[in-house]
N, CA, C and O atoms as CSV, one atom per row, in Angstrom:
chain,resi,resn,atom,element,x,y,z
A,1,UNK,N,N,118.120,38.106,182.656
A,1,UNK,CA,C,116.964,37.262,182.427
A,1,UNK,C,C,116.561,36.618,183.748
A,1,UNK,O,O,117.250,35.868,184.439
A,2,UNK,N,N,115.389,37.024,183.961
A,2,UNK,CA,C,115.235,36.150,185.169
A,2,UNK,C,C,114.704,34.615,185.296
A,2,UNK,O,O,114.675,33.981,184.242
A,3,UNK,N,N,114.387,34.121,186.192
A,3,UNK,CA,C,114.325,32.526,185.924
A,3,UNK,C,C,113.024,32.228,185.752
A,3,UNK,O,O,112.228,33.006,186.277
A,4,UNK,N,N,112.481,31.063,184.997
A,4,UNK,CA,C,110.959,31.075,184.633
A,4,UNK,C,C,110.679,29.664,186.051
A,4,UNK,O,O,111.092,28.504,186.087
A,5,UNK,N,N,110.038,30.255,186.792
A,5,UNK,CA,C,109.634,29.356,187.874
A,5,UNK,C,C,108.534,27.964,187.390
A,5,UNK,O,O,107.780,27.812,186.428
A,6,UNK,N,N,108.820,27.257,188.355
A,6,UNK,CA,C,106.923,26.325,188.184
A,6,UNK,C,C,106.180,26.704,188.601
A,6,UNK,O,O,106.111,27.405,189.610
A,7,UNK,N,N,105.356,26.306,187.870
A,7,UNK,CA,C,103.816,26.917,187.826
A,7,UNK,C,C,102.900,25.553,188.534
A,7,UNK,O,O,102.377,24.589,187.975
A,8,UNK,N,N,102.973,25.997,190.201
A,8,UNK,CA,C,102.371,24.763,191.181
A,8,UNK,C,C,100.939,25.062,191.228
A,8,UNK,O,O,100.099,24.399,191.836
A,9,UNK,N,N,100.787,25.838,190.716
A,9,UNK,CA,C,99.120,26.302,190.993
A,9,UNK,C,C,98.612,25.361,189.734
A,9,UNK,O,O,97.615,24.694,190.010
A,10,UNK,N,N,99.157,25.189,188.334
A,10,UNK,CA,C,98.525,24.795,187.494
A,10,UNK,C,C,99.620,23.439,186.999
A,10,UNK,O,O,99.546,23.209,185.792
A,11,UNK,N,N,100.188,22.920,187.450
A,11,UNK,CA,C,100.442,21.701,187.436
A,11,UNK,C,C,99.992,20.357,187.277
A,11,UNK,O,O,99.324,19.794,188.144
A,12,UNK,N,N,100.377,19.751,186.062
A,12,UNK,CA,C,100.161,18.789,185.795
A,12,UNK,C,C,101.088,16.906,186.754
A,12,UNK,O,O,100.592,15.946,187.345
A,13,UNK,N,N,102.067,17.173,186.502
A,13,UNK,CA,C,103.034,16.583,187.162
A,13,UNK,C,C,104.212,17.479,188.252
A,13,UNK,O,O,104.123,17.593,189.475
A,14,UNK,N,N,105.356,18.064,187.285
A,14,UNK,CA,C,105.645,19.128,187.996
A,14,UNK,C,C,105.671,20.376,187.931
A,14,UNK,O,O,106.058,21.008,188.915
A,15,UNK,N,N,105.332,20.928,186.954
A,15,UNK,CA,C,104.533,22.191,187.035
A,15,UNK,C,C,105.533,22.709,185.570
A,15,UNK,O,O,105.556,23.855,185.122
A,16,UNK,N,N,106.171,21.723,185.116
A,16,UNK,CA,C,107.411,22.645,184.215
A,16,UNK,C,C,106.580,23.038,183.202
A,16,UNK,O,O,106.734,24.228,182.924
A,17,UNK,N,N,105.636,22.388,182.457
A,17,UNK,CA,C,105.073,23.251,181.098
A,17,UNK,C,C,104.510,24.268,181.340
A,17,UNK,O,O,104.525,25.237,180.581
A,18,UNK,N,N,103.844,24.221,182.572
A,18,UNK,CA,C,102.998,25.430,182.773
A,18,UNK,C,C,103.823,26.749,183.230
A,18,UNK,O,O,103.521,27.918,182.991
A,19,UNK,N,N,104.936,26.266,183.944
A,19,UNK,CA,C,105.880,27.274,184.078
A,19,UNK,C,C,106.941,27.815,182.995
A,19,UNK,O,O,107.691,28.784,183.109
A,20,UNK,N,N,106.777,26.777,181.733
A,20,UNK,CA,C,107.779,27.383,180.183
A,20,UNK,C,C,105.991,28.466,179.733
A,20,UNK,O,O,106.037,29.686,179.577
A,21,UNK,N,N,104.790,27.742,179.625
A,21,UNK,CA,C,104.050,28.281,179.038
A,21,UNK,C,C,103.410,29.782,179.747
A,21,UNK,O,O,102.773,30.625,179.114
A,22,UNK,N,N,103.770,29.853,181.233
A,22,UNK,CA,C,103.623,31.253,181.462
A,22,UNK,C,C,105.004,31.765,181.441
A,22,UNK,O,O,105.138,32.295,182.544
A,23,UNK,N,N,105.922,31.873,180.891
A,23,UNK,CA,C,107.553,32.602,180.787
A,23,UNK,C,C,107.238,33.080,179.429
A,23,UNK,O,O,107.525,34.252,179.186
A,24,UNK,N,N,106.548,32.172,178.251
A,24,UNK,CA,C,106.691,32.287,177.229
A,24,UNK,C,C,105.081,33.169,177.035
A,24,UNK,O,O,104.794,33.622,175.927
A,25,UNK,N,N,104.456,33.276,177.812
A,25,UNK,CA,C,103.020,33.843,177.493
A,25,UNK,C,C,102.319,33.667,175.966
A,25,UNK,O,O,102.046,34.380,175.000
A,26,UNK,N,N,102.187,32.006,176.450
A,26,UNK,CA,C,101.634,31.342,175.519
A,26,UNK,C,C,100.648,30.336,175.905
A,26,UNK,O,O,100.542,30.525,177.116
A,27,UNK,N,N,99.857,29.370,175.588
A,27,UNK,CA,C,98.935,28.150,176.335
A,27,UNK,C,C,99.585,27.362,176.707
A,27,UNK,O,O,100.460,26.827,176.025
A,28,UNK,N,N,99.218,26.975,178.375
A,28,UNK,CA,C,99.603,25.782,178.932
A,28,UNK,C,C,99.244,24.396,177.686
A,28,UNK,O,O,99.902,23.425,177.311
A,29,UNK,N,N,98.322,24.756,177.453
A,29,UNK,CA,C,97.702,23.232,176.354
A,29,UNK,C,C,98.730,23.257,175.318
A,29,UNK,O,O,98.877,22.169,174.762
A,30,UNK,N,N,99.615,24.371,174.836
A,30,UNK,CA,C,100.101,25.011,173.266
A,30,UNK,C,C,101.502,23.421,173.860
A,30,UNK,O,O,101.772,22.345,173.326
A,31,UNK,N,N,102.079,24.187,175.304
A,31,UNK,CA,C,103.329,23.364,175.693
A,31,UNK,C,C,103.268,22.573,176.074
A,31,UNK,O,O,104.402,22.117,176.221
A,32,UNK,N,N,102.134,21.586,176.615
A,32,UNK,CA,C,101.785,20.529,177.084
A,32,UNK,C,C,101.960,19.276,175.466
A,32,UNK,O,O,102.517,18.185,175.581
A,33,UNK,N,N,101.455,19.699,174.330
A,33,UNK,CA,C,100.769,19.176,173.044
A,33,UNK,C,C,102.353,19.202,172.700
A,33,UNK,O,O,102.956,18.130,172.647
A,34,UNK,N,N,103.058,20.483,172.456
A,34,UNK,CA,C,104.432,20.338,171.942
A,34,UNK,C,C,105.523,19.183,172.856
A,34,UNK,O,O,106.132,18.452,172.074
A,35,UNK,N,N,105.762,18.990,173.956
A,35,UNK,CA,C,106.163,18.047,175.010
A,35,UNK,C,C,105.648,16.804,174.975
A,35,UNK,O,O,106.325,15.779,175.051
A,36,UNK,N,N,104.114,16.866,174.826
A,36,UNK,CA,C,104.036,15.375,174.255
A,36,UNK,C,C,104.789,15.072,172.517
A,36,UNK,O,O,105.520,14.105,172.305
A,37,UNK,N,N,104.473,15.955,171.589
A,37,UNK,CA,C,104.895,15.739,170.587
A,37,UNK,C,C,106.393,14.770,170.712
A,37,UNK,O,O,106.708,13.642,170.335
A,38,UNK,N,N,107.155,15.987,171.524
A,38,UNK,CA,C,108.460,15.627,171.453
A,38,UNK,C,C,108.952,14.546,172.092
A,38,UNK,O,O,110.070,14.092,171.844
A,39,UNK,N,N,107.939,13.926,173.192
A,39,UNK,CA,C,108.391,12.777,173.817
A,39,UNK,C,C,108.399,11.891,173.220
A,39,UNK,O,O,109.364,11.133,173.127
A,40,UNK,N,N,107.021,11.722,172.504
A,40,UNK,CA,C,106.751,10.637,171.077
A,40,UNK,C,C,107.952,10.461,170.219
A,40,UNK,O,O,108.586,9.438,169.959
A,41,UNK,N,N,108.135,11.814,169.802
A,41,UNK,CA,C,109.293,11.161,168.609
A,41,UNK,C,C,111.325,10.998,169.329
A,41,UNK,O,O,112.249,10.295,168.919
A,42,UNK,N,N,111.261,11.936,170.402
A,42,UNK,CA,C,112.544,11.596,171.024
A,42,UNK,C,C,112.689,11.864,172.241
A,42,UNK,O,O,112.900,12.894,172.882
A,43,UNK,N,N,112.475,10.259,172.591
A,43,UNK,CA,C,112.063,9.722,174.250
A,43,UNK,C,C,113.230,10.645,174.626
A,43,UNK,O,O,113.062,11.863,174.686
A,44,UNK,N,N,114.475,10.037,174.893
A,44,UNK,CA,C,115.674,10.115,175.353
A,44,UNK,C,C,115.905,11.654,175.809
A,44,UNK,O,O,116.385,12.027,176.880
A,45,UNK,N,N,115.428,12.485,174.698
A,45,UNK,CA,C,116.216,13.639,174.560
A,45,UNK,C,C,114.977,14.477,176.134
A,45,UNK,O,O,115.403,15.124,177.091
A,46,UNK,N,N,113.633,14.153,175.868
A,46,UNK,CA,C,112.551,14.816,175.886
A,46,UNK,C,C,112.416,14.271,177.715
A,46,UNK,O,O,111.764,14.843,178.588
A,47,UNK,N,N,113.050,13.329,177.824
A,47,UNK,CA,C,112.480,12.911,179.289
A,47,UNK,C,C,114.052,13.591,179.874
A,47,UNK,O,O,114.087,14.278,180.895
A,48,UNK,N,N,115.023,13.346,179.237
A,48,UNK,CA,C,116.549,14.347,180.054
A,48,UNK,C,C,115.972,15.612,180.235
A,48,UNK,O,O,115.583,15.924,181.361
A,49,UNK,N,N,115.843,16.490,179.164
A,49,UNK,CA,C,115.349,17.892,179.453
A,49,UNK,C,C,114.386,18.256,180.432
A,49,UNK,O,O,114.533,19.141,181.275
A,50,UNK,N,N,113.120,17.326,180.235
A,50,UNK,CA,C,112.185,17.398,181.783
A,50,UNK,C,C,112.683,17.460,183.065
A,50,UNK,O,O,112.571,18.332,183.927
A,51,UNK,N,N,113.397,16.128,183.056
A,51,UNK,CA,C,114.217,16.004,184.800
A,51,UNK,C,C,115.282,17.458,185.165
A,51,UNK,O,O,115.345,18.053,186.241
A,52,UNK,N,N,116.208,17.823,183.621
A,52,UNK,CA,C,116.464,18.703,184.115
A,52,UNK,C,C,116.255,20.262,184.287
A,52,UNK,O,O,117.061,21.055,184.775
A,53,UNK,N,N,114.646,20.602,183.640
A,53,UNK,CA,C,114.001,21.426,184.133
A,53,UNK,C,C,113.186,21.130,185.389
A,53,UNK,O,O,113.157,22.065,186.189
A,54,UNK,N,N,112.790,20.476,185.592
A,54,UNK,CA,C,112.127,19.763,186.957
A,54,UNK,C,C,113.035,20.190,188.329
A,54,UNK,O,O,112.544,20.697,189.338
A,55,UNK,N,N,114.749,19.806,188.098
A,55,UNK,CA,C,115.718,19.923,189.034
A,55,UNK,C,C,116.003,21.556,189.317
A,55,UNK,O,O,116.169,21.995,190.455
A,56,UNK,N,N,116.041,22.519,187.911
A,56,UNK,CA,C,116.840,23.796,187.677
A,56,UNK,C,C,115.462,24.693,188.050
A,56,UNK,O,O,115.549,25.556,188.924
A,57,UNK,N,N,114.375,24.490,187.455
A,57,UNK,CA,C,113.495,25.567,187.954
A,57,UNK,C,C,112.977,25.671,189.221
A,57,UNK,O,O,112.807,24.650,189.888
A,58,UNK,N,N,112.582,27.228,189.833
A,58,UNK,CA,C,112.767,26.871,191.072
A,58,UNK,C,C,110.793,27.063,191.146
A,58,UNK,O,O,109.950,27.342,190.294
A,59,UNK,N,N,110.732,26.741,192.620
A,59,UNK,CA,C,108.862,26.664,192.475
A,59,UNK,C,C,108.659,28.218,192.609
A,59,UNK,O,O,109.616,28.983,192.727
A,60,UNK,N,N,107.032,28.735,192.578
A,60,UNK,CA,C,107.369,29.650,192.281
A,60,UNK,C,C,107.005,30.503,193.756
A,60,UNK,O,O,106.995,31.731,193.670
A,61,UNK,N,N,106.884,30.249,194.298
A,61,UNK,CA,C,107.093,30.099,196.069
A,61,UNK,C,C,108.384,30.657,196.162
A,61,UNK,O,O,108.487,31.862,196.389
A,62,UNK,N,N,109.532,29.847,195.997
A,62,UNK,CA,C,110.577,29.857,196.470
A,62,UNK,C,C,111.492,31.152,195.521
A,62,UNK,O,O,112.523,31.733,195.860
A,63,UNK,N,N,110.676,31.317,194.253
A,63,UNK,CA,C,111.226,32.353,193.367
A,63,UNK,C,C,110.709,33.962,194.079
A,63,UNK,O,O,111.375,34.995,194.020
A,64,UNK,N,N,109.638,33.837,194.597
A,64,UNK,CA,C,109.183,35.178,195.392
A,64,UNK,C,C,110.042,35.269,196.436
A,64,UNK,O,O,110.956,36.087,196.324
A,65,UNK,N,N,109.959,34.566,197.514
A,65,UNK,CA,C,111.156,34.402,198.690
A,65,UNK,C,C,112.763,35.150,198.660
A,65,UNK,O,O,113.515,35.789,199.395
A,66,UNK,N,N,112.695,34.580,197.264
A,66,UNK,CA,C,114.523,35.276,196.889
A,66,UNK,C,C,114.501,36.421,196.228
A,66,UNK,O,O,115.612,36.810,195.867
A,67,UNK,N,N,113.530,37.137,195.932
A,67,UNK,CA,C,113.144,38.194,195.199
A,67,UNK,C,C,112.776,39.425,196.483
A,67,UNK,O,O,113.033,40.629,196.462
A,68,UNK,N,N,112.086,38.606,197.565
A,68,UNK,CA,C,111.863,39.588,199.259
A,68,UNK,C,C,112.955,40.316,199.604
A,68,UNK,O,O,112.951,40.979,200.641
């Protein structure tokens, strides 16, 4: 499986929805709406998982680079 990069071209903050919503080839808006959903009902869980997709995905710059 390879790694689903951020998506810096279409970034909102750090690019992670747009980079789950092109891995998943689905709407940036579809994962943006679900992420808010989930922040609303579970802060805790929903802002850990961000930081640590934010930390683990790589940009997608740096995902071509290691792929050269």
């Amino acid at each position: 499986m390879s790694p689903w990069p951020k998506d810096l071209a279409h970034r909102k903050l750090a690019g992670v929805c747009a980079g789950i919503a092109r891995g998943l080839g689905v709407s940036r808006v579809a994962v943006r709406v679900v992420a808010l959903v989930v922040l609303i009902l579970m802060p805790p869980f929903a802002l850990v998982a961000y930081l640590l997709a934010v930390m683990l995905m790589p940009p997608r710059h740096q995902l071509k680079r290691w792929l050269d």
